[in-house]
N, C-alpha and C positions, 0 to 999 in steps of 0.2 A: 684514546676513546673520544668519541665525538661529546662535546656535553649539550643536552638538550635545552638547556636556558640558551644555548644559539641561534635556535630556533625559535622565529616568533609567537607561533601558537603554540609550543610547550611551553614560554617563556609566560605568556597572559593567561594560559589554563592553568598553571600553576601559582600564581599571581594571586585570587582571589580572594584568600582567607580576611583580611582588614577589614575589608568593607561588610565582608558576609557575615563575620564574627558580630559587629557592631551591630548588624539587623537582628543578628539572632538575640544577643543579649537582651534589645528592647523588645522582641517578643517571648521574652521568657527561656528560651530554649537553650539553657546553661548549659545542658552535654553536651550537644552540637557544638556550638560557639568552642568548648573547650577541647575536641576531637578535631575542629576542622584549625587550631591555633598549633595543635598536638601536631598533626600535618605537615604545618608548616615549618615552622621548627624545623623538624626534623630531615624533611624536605634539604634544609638549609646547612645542617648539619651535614648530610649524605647518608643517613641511617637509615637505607632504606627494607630494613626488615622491619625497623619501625614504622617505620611508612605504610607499609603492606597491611601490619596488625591493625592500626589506629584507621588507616582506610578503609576493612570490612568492617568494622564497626560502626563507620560514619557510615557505612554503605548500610548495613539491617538498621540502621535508626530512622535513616533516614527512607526505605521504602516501606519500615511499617506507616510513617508520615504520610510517604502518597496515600496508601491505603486505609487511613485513617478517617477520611472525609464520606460523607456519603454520596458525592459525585466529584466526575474529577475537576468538575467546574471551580470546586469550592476548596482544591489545593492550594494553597499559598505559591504565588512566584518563589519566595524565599526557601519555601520545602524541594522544591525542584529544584535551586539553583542548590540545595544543600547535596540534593543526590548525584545531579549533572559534574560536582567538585568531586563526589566520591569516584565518580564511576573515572574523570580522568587522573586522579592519582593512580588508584589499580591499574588502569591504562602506561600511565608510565612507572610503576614498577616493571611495568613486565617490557618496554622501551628497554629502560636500563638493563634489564638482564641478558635482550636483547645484544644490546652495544658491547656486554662484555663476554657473553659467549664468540661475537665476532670478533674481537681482540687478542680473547687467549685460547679458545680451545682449538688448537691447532692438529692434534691429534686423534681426533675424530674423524672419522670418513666422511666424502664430501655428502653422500645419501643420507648419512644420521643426522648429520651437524645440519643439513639444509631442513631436514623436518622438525629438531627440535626451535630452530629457529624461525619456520614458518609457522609452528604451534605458537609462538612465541607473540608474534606479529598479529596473528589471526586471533588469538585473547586480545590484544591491545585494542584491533578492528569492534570486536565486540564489544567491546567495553566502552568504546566511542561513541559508537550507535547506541547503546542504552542511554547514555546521556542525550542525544539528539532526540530519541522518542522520549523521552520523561523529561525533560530539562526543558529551562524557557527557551524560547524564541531567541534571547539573544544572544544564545550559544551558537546559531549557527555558522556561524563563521568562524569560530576557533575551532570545534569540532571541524567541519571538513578540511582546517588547515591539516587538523592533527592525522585525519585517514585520507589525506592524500601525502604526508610524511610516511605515515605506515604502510601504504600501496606500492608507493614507489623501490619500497626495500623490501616486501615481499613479492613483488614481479621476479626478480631475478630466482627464486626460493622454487619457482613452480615447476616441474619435469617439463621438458621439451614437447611433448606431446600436449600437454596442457595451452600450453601459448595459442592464444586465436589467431588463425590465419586461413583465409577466406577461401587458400585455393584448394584448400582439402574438403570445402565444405559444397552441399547443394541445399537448397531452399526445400521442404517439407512443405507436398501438397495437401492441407489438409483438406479430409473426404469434404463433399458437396454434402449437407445433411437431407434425407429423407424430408419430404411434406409433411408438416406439420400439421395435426388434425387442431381442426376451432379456429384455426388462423384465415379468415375470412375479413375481405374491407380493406384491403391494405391500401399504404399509403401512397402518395407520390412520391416521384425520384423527379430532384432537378440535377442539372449538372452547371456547378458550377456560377449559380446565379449571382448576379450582379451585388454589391452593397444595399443598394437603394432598394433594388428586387424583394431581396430577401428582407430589411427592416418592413417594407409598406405591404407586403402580402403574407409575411408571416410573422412577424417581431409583436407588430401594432396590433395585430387584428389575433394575433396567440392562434395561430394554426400550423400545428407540425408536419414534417416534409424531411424524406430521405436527403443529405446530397449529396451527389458523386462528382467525382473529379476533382477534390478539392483536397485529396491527403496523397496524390503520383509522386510529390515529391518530398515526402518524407523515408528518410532512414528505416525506419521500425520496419514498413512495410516488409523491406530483404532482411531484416538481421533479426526478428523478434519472431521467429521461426525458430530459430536454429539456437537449442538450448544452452550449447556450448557458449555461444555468443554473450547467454547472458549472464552463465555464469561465469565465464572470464571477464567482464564487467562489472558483475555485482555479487558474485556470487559469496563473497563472506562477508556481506552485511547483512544485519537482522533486520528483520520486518515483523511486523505482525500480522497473523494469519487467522483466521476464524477456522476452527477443526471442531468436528461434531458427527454424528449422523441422523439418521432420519432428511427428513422436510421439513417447511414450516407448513405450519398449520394455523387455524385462526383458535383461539382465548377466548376465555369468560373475560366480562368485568373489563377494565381497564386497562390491561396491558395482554400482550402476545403469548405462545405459548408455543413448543415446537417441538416438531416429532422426532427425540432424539436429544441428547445433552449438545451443546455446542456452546465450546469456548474460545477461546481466544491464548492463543502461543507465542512466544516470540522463537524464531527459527529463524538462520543464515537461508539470506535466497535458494543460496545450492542445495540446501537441505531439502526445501522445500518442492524445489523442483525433480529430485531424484526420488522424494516420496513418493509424490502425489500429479507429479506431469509425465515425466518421462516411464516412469514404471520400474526405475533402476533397485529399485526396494522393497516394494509393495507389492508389485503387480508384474505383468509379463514385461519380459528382456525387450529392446529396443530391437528390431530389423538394422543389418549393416549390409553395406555396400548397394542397395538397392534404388531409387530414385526417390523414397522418402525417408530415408534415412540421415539424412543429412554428410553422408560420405561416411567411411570406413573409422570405424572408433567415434563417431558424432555421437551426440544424443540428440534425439527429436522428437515431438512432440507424438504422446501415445494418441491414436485414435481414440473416438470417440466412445468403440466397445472394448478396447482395452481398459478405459478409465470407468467404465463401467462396472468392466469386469474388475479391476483393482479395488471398486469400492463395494463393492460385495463383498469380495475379500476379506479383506480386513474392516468393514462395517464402517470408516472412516471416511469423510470428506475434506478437505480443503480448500478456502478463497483465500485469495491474498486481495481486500475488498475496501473499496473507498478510502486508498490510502495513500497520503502525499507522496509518495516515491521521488517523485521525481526533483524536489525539495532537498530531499534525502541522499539521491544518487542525482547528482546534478551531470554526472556523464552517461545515464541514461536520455532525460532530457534533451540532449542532443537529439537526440531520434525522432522528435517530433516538435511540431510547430504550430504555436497557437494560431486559430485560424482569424486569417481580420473580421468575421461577422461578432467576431467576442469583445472589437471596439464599438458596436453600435450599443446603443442605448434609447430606453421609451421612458415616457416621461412617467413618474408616478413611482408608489412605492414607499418605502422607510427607508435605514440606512443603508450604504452602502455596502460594501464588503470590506471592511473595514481603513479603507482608503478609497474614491475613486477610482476607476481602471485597474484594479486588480483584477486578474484572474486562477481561480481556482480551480486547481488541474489534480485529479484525482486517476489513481490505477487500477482496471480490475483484471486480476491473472487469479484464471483456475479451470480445472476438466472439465467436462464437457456433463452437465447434468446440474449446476452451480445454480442457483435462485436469486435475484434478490425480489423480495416480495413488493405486493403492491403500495404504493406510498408516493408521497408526493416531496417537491424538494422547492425551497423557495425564490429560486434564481430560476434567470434563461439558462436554457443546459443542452450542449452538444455532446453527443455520445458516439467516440468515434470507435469504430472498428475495426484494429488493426490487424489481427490474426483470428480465424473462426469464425464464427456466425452465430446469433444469436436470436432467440426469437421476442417478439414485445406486444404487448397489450398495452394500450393505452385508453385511458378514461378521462373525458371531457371533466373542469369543475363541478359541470350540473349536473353530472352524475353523482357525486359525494353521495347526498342521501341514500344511495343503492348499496353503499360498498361499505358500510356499517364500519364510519371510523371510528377509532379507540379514541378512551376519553384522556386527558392530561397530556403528559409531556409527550406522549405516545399518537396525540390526535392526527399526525399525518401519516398513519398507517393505518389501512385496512385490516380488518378479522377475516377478511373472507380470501380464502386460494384459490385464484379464478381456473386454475388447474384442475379442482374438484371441489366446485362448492358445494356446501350441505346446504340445500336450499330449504331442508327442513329449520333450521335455525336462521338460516339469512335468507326469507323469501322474496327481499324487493329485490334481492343481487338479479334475479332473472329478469329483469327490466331496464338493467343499466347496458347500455349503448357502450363499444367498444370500436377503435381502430387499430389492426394488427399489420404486422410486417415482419419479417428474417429479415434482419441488419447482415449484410454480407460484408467481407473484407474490403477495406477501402473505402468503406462509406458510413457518412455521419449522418445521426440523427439528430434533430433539433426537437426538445421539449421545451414546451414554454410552460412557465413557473404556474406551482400547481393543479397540473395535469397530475393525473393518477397514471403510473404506470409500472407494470410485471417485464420483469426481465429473466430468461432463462436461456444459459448457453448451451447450446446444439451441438457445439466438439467442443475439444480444447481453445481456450478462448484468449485474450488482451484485450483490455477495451481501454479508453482514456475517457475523463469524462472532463469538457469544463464549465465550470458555472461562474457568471458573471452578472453584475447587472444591480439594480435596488434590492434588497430582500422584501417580496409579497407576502401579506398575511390572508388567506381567506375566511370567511365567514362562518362559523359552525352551518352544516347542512341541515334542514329544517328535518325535523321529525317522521317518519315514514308512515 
């Protein structure tokens, strides 16, 4: 049997307790320190049912820990790296049980033995990624050692039909959407402008501008269609999803309020997408063999009144919404490319993104009806569109006093749904000046930092977004 101290990322994920022990001790946290020592030990031993016991323990201590603070701002490094240790022991018990069902169960059928084994692998996956979303930042690099160990041994696990291969597939046209009523003023489309173009007539001067020709050659464009695509990619890593129904809606007082509960889930991509994209669960059967089908046995992306009709349905929505993915699934990344306008920079500002030249690449996937509301963000911001179309409203800074923002932490969001304002409660909204456009596939929007803007997708959608630049603080809008 292969032993996993071979490998270098189960060798330094397992590694941890010394150091982590010592920090816990000087801040009090004697269970911990003496569960994550329990761990090791035993680890070292090979008793790994002790391992197993002592690790769901470290694991409910340590997520009552996250959830102990009143934001997640204010979780300790130390509580995270305590849960990021839990989650990859569980993680490799279930390695090891792994390595020894492939060793001795010889007498199992190859059908059985291949699903308890990819059950097996697929817990491990899991368990990886919960460390990646909860765990600090400097796990990133031993977690993806550890789930591309566990990818590469459940590839072979997968039934033949399952394997992506491009020439069973065709690309899924999704519908053109219907005119959008209110959508009036649109923007311009440049194609492709220059560096210098684009900092001195829209960087400097903060004037937004469709632009096209600048995503032909990226990946995503042909492969982020075709469902199958991605979840033979990605499809047993967890993400987090915001599920809910209703809309938003605009709040009393200080903070938002929304029509409908809406929370937040952690779900396997595949999960996500057989729910709430494809309709494999929820909603109507996929079309085969047809020209958007994605070829015979695909899954593709439901239209736009299929997903409608799904969310009637079952009263339920889904985004999978401003979320690193790409961080996360670094062989999604592949598929797209930062574009060079996200090296310029204007002088002015606060800090940076927390290094110079970073850029921050965020994913939006979800059906065709998805919101995010009006609000503002503090960086330059490209909004590309890589599958669907979407529609957008945008409000100038001077408009703020219109758009009745919320007070505190909340102040860069509007109370008002420019989808249906109650002008009886927000009477200046009818004065605020608006520029609208349908973001179509293939083409990026440029927001400059502190522009108010409504975004709602018109089918089944993918968006990337990147922000870069100083972070801008604006002014409270003067009184109405």
């Amino acid at each position: 049997m292969e032993c996993l101290a071979d490998f270098p990322a189960w060798k330094i994920a397992l590694e941890e307790p010394p150091e982590l022990c010592q920090d816990l001790r000087q801040e009090g946290s004697l269970l911990c320190a003496s569960l994550c020592a329990g761990c090791a030990n035993s680890i070292q031993a090979g008793d790994w049912t002790t391992v197993k016991a002592l690790g769901r323990e470290l694991e409910e201590v340590a997520w009552e820990g996250l959830h102990s603070s009143p934001a997640w701002r204010d979780v300790t490094v130390t509580t995270r790296r305590v849960y990021a240790y839990s989650q990859f022991i569980l993680a490799a018990v279930q390695a090891v049980k792994f390595q020894q069902e492939e060793d001795t169960d010889t007498n199992t059928s190859t059908q059985k033995r291949s699903s308890v084994v990819s059950t097996r692998l697929k817990e491990c996956i899991r368990r990886i990624d919960m460390a990646l979303l909860m765990g600090p930042p400097s796990i990133k690099g031993v977690a993806n050692g550890l789930i591309e160990w566990a990818e590469q041994r459940l590839r072979p696990c997968k039934p033949e039909a399952a394997q992506f291969s491009t020439s069973r597939r065709r690309e899924l046209r999704v519908k053109r959407p219907r005119p959008v009523e209110g959508l009036v003023g649109g923007l311009p489309r440049l194609a492709c402008p220059s560096l210098h173009a684009f900092l001195e007539k829209h960087m400097v001067p903060q004037v937004p501008v469709i632009l096209t020709q600048c995503m032909e050659h990226w990946p995503a464009l042909r492969r982020w269609k075709d469902m199958d695509y991605l979840k033979e990619v990605a499809g047993e890593r967890v993400v987090p999803v915001e599920v809910g129904s209703g809309t938003y809606m605009a709040g009393e007082g200080e903070g938002l309020e929304e029509d409908g509960a809406w929370g937040q889930e952690l779900m396997p991509l595949g999960d996500f997408i057989d729910r709430y994209m494809t309709g494999a669960e929820s909603g109507p059967e996929s079309r085969e063999g047809d020209a958007s089908s994605g070829g015979p046995g695909g899954q593709t992306w439901a239209d736009g009144g299929e997903v409608e009709a799904a969310g009637r349905k079952t009263g339920r929505r889904a985004y999978l919404a401003q979320h690193e993915l790409f961080e996360q699934i670094p062989a999604l990344q592949k598929d797209v490319w930062v574009p060079d306008y996200c090296a310029l920079e204007v002088e002015g500002g606060e800090e940076a993104l927390e290094e110079d030249g970073l850029v921050v690449t965020n994913a939006w996937f979800g059906p065709g009806g998805t919101v995010s509301p009006t609000h503002t963000d503090p960086y330059h911001n490209l909004l590309a569109q890589v599958v669907g179309s979407k529609a957008v409203r945008l409000f100038a800074p001077s408009e703020s006093a219109f758009l009745y923002p919320c007070q505190g932490l909340l102040r860069n969001n509007s109370r008002v749904d420019p989808l249906r304002p109650d002008l009886a409660r927000f009477p200046l909204f009818a004065r605020a000046r608006s520029q609208t456009c349908v973001l179509e596939e293939g083409e990026m929007l440029y927001i400059p930092p502190l522009w108010w803007h409504h975004i709602q997708a018109l089918s089944p959608s993918f968006s990337v977004s990147f922000w870069w630049g100083r972070r801008r603080e604006g002014a409270d809008p003067a009184p109405g």
